[in-house]
PDB file with SEQRES, HELIX, SHEET and CRYST1 records, atoms N, CA, C and O in Angstrom:
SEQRES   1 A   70  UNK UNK UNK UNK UNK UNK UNK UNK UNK UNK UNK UNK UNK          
SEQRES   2 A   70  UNK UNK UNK UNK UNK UNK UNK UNK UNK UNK UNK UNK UNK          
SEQRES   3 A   70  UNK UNK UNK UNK UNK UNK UNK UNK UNK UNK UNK UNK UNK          
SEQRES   4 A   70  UNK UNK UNK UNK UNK UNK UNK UNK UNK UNK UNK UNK UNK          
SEQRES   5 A   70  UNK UNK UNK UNK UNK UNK UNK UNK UNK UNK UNK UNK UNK          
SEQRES   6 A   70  UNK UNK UNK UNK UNK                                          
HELIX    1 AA1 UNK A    3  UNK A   32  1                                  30    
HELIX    2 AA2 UNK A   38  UNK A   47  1                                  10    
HELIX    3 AA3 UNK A   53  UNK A   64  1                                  12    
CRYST1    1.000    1.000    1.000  90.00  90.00  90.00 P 1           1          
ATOM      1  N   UNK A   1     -80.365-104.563  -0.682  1.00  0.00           N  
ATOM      2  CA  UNK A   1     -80.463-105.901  -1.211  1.00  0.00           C  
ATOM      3  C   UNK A   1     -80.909-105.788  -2.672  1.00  0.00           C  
ATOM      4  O   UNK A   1     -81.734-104.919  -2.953  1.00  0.00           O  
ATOM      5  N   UNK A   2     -80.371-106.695  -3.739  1.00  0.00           N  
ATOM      6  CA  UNK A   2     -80.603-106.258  -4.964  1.00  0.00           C  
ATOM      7  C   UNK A   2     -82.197-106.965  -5.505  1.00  0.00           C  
ATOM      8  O   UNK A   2     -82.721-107.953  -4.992  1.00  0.00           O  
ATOM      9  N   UNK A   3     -82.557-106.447  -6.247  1.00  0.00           N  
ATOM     10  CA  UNK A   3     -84.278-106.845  -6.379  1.00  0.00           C  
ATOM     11  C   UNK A   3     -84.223-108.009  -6.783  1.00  0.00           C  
ATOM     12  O   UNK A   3     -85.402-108.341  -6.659  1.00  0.00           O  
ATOM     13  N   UNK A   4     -83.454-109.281  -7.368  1.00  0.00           N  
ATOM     14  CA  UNK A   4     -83.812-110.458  -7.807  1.00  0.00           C  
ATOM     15  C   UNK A   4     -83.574-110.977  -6.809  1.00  0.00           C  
ATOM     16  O   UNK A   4     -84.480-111.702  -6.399  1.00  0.00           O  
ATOM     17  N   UNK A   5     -82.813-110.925  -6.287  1.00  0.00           N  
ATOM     18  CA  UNK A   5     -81.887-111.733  -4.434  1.00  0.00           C  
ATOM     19  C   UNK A   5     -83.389-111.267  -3.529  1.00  0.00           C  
ATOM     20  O   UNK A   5     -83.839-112.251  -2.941  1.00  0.00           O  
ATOM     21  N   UNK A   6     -84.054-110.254  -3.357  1.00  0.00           N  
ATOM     22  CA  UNK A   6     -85.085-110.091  -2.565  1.00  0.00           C  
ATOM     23  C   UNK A   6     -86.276-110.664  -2.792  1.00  0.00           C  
ATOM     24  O   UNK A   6     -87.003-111.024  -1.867  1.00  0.00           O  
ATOM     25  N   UNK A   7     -86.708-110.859  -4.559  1.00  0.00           N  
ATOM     26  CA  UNK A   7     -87.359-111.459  -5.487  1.00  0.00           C  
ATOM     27  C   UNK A   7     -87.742-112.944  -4.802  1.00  0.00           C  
ATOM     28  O   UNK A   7     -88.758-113.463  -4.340  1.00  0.00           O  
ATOM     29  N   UNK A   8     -86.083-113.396  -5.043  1.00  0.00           N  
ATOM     30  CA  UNK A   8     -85.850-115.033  -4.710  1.00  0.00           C  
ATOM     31  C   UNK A   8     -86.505-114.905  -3.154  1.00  0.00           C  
ATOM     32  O   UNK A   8     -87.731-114.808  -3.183  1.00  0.00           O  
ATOM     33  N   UNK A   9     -86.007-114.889  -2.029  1.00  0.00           N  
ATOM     34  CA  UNK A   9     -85.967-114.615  -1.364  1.00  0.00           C  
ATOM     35  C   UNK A   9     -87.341-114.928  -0.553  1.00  0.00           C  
ATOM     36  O   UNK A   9     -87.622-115.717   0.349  1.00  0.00           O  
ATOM     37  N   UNK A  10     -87.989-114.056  -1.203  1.00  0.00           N  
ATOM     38  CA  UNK A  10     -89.619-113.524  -0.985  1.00  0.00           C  
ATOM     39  C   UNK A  10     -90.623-115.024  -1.408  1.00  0.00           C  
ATOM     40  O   UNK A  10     -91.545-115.612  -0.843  1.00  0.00           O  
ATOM     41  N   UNK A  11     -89.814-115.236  -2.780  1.00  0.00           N  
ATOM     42  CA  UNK A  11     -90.990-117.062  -3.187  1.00  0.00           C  
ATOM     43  C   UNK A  11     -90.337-117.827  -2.194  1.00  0.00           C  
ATOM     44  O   UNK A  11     -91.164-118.634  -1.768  1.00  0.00           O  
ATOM     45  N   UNK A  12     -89.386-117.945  -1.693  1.00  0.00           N  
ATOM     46  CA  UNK A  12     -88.640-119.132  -0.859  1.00  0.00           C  
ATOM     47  C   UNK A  12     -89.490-119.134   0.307  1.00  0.00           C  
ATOM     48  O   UNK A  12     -90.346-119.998   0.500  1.00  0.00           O  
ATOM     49  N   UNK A  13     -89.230-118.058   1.176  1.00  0.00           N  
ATOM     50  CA  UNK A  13     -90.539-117.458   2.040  1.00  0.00           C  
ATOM     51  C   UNK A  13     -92.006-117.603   1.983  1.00  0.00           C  
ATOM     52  O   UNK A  13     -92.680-117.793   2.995  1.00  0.00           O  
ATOM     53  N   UNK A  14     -92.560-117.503   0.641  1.00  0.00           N  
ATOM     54  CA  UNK A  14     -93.749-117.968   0.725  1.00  0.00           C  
ATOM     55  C   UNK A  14     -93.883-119.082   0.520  1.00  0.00           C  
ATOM     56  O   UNK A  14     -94.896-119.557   1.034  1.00  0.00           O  
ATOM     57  N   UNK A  15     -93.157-119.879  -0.143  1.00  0.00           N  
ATOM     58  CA  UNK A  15     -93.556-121.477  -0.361  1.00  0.00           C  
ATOM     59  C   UNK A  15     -93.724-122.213   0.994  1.00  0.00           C  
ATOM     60  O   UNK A  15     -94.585-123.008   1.370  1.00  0.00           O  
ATOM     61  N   UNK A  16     -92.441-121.607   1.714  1.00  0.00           N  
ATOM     62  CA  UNK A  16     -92.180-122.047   2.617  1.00  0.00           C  
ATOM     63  C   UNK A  16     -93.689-121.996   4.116  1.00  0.00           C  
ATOM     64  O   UNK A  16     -94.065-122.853   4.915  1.00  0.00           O  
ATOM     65  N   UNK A  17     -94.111-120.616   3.868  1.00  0.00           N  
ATOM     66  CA  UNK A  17     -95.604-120.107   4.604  1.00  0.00           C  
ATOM     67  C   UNK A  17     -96.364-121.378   4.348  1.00  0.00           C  
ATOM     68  O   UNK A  17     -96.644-122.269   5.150  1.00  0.00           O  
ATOM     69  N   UNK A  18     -96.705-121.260   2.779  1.00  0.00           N  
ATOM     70  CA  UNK A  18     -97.858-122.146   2.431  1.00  0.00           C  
ATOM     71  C   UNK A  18     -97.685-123.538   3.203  1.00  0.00           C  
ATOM     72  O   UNK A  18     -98.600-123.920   3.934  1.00  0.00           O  
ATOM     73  N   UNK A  19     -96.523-124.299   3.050  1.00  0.00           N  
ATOM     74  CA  UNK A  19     -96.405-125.411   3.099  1.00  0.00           C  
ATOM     75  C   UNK A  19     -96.326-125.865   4.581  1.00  0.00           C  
ATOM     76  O   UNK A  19     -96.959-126.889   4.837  1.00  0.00           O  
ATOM     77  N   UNK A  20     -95.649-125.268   5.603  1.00  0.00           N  
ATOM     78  CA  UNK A  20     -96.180-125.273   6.828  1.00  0.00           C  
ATOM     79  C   UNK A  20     -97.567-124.738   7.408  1.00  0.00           C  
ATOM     80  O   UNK A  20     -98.099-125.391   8.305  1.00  0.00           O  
ATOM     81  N   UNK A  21     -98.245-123.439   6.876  1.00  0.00           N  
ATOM     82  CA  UNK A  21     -99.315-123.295   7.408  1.00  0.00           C  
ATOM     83  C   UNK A  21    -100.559-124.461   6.724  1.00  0.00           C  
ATOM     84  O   UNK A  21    -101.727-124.455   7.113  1.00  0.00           O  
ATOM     85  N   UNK A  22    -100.085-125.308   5.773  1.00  0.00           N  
ATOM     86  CA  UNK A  22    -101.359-126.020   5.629  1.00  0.00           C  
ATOM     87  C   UNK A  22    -101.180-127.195   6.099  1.00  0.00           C  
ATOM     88  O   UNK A  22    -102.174-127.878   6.346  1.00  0.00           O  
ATOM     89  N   UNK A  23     -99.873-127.704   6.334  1.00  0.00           N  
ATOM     90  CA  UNK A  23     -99.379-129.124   7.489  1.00  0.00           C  
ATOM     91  C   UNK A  23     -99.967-128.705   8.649  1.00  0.00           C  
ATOM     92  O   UNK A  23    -100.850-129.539   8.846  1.00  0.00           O  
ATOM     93  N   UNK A  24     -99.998-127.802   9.641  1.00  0.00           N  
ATOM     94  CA  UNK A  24    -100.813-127.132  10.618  1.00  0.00           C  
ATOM     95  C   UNK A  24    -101.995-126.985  10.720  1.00  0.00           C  
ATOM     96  O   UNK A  24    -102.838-127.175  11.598  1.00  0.00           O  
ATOM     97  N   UNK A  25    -101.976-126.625   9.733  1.00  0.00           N  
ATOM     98  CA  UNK A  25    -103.798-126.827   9.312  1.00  0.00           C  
ATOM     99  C   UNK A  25    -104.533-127.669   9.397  1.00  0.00           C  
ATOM    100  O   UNK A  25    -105.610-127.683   9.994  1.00  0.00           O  
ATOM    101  N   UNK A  26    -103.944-128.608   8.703  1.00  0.00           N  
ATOM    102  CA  UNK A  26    -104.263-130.148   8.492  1.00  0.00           C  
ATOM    103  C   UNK A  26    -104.002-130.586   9.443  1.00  0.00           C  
ATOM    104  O   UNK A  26    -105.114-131.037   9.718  1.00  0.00           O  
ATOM    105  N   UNK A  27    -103.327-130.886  10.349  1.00  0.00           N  
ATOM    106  CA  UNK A  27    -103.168-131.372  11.776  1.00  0.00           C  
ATOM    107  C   UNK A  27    -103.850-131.348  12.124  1.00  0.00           C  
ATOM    108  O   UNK A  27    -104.490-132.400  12.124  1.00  0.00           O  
ATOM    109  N   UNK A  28    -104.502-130.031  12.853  1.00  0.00           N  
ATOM    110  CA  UNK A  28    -105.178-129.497  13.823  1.00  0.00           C  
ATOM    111  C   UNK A  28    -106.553-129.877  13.533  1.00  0.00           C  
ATOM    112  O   UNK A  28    -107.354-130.267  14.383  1.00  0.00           O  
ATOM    113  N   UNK A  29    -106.844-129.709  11.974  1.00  0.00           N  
ATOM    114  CA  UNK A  29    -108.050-130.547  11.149  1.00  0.00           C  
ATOM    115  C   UNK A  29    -108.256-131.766  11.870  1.00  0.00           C  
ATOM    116  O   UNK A  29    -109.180-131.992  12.651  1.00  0.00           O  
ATOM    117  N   UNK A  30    -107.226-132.613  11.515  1.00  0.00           N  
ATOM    118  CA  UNK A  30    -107.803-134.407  11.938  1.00  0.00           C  
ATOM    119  C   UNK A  30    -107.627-134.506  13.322  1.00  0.00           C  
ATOM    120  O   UNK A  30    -108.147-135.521  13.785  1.00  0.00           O  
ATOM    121  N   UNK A  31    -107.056-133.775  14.146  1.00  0.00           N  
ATOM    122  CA  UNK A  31    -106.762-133.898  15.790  1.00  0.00           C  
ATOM    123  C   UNK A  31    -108.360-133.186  16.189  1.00  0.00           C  
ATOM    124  O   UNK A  31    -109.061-133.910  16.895  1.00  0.00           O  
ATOM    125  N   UNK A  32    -108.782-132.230  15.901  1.00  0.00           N  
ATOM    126  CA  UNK A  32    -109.763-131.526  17.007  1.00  0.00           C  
ATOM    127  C   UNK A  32    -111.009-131.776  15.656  1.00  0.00           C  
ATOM    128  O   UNK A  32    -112.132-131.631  16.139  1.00  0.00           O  
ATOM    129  N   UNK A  33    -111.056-132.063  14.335  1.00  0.00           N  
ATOM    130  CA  UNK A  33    -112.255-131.691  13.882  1.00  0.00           C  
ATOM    131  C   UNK A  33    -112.796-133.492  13.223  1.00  0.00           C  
ATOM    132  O   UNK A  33    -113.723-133.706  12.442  1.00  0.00           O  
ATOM    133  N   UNK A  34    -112.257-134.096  13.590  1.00  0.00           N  
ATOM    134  CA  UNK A  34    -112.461-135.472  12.887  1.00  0.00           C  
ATOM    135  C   UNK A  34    -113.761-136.132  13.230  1.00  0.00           C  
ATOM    136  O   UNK A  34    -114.161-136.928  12.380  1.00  0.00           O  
ATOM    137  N   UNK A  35    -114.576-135.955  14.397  1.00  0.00           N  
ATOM    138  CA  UNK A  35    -116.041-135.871  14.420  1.00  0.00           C  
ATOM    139  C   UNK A  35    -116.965-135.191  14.092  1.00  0.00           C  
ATOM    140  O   UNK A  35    -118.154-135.485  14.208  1.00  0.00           O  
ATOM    141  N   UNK A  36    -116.372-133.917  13.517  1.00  0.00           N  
ATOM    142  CA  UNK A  36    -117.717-132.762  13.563  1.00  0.00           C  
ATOM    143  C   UNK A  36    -118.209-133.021  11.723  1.00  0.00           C  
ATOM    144  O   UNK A  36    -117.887-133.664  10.724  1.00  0.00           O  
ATOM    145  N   UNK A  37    -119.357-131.828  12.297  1.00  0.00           N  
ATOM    146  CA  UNK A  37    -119.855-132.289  11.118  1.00  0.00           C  
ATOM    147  C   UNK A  37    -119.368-131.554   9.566  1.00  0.00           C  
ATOM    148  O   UNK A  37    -118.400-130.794   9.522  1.00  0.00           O  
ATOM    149  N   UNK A  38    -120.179-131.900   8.344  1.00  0.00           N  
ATOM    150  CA  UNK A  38    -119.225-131.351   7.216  1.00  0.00           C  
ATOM    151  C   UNK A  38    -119.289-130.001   7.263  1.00  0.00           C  
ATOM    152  O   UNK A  38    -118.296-129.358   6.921  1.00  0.00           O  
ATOM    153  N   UNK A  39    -120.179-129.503   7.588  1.00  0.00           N  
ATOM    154  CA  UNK A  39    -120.236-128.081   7.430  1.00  0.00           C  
ATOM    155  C   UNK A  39    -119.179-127.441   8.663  1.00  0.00           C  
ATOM    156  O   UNK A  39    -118.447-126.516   8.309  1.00  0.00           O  
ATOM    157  N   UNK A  40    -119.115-127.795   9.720  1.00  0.00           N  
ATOM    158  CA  UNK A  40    -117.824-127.292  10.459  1.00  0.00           C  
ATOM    159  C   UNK A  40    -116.397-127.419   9.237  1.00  0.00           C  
ATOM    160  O   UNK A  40    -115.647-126.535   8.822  1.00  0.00           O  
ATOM    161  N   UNK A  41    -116.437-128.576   8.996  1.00  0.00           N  
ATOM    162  CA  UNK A  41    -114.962-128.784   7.763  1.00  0.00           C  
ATOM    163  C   UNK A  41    -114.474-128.071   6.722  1.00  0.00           C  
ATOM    164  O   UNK A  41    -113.336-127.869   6.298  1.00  0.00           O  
ATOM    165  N   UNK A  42    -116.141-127.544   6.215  1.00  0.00           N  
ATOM    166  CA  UNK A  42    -115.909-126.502   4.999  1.00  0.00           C  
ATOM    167  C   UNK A  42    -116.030-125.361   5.470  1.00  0.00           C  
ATOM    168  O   UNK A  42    -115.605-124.512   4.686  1.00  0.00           O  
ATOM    169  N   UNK A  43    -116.483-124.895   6.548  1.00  0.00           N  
ATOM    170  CA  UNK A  43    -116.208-123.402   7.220  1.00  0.00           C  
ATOM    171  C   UNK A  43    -114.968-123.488   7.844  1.00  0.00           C  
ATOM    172  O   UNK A  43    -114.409-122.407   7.660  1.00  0.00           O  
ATOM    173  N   UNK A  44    -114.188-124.314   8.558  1.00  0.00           N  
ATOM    174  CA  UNK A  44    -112.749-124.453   8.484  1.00  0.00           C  
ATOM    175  C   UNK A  44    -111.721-123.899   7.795  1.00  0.00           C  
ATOM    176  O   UNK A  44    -111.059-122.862   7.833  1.00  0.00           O  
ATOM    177  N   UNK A  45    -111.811-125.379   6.842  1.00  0.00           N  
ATOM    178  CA  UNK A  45    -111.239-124.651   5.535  1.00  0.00           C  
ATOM    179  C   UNK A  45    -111.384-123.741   4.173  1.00  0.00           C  
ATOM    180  O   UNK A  45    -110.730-123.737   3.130  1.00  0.00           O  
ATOM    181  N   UNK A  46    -112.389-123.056   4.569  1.00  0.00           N  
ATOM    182  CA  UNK A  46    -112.789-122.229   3.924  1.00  0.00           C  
ATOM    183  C   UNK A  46    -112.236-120.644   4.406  1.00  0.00           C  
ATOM    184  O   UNK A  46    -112.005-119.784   3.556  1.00  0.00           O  
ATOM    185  N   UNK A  47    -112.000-120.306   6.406  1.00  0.00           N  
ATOM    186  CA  UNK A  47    -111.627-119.927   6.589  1.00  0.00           C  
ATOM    187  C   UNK A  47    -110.223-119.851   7.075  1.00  0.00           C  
ATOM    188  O   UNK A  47    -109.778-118.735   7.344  1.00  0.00           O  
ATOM    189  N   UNK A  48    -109.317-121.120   7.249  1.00  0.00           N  
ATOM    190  CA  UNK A  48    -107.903-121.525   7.011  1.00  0.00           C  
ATOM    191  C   UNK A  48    -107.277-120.954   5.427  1.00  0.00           C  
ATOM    192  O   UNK A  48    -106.212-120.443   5.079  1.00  0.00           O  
ATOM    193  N   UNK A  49    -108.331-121.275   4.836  1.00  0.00           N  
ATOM    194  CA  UNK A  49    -107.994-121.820   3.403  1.00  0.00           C  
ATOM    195  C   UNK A  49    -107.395-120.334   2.479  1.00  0.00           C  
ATOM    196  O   UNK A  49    -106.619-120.170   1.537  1.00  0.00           O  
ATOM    197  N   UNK A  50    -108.508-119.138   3.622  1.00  0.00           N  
ATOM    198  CA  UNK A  50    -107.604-117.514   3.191  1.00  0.00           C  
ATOM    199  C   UNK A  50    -107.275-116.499   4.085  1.00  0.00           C  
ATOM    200  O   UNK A  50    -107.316-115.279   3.924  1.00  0.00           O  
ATOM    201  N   UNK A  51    -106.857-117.335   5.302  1.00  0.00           N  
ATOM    202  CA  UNK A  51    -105.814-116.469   5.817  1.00  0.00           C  
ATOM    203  C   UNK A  51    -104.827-116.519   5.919  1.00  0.00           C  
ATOM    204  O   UNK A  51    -104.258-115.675   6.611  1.00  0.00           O  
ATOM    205  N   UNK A  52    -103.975-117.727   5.161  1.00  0.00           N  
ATOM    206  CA  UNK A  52    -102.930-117.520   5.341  1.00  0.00           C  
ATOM    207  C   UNK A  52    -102.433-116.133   4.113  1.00  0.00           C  
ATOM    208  O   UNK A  52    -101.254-115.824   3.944  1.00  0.00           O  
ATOM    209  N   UNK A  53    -103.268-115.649   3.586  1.00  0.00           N  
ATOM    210  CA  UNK A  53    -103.332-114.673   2.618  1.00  0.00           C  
ATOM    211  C   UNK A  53    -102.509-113.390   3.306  1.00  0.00           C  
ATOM    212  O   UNK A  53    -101.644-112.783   2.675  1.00  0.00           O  
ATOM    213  N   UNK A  54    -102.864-113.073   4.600  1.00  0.00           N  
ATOM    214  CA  UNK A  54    -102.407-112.108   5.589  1.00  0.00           C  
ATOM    215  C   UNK A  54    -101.212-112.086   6.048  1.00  0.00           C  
ATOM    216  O   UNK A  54    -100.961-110.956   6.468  1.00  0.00           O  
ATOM    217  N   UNK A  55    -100.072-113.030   6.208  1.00  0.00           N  
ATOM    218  CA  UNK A  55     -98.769-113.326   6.565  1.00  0.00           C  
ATOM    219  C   UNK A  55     -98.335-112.911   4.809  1.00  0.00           C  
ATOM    220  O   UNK A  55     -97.543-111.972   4.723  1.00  0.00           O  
ATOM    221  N   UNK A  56     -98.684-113.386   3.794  1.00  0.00           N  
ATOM    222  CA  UNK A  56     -98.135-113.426   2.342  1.00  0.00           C  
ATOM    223  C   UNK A  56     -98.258-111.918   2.189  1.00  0.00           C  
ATOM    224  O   UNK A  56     -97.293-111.209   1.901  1.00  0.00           O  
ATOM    225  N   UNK A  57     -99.545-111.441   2.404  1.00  0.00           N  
ATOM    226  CA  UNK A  57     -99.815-110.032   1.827  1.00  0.00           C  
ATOM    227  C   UNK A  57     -98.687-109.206   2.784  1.00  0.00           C  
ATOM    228  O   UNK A  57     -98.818-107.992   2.631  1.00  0.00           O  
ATOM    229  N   UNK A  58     -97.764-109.518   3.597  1.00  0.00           N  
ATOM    230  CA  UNK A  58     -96.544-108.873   4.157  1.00  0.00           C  
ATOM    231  C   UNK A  58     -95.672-109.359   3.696  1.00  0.00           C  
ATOM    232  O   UNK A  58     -94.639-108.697   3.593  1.00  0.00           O  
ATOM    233  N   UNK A  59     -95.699-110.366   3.347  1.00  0.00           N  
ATOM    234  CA  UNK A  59     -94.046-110.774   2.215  1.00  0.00           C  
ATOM    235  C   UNK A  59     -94.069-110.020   0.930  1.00  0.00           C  
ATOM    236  O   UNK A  59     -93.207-109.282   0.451  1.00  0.00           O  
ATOM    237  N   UNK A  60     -95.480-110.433   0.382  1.00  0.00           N  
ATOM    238  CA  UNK A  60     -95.446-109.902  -0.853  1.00  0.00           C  
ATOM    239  C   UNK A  60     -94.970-107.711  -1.302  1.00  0.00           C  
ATOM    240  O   UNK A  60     -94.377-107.151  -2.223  1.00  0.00           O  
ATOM    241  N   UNK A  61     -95.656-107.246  -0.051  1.00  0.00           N  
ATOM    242  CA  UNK A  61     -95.501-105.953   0.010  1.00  0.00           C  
ATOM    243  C   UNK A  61     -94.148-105.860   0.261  1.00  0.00           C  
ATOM    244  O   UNK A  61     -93.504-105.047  -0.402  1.00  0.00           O  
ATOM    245  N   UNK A  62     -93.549-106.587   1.152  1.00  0.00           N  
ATOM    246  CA  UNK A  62     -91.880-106.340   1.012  1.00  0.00           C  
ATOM    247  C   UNK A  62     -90.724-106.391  -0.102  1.00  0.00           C  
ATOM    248  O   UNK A  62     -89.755-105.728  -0.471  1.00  0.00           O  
ATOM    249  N   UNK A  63     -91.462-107.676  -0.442  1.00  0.00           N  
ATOM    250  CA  UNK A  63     -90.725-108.138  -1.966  1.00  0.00           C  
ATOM    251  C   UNK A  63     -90.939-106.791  -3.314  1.00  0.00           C  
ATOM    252  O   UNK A  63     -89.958-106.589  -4.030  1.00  0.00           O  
ATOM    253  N   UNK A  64     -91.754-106.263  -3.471  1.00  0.00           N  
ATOM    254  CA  UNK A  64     -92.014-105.070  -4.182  1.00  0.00           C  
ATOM    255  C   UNK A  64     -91.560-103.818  -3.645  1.00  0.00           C  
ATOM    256  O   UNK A  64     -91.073-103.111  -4.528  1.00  0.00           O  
ATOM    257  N   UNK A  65     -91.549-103.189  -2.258  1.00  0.00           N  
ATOM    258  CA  UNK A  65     -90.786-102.128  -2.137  1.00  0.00           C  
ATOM    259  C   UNK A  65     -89.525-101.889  -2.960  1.00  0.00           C  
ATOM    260  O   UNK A  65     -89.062-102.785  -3.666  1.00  0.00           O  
ATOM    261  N   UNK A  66     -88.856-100.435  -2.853  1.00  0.00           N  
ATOM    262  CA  UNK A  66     -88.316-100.240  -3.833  1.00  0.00           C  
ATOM    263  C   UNK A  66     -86.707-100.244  -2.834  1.00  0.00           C  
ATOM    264  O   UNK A  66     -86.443 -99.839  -1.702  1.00  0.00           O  
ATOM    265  N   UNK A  67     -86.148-100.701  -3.573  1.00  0.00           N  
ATOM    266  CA  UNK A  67     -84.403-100.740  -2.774  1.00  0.00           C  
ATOM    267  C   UNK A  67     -84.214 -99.844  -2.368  1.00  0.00           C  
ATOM    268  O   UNK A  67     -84.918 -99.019  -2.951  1.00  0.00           O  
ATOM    269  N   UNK A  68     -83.391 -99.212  -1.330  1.00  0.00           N  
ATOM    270  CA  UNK A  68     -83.013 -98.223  -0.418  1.00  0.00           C  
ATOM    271  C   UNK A  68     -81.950 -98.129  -1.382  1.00  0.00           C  
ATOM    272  O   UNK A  68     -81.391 -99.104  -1.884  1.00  0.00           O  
ATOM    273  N   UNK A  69     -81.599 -96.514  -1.705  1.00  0.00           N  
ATOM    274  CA  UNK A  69     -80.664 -95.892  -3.148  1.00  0.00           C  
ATOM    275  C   UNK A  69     -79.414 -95.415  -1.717  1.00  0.00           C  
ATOM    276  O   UNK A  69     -79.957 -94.560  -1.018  1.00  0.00           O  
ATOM    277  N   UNK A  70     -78.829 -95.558  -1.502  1.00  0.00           N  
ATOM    278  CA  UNK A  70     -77.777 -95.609  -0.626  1.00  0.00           C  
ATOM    279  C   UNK A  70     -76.278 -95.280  -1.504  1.00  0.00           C  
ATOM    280  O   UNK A  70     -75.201 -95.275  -0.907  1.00  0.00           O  
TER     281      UNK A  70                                                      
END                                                                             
């Protein structure tokens, strides 16, 4: 696959991560956490807020490997 096509590829993919894992997020936020207190909210999203770091940090390592010379 040529490196800009994998490039593209790779942001499409992550935008795409971000933007569903924080609709999910947020869901699950106002469904199960909408009584608790603030400090549950900011340990929440504090820990929501960087893991989706862990799904990216595998896109991102893919997107940088080096093309298979074939």
């Amino acid at each position: 696959m040529p490196v800009r096509l994998k490039k593209l590829l790779g942001v499409v993919i992550l935008l795409a991560l971000v933007v569903v894992y924080a609709v999910f997020a947020t869901a699950y936020a106002s469904l199960y956490l909408g009584d608790a207190p603030g400090y549950v909210h900011l340990l929440y999203f504090l820990v929501t807020g960087l893991f989706w770091i862990v799904p990216a940090m595998f896109v991102i390592r893919w997107m940088e490997r080096e093309p298979d010379r074939r």
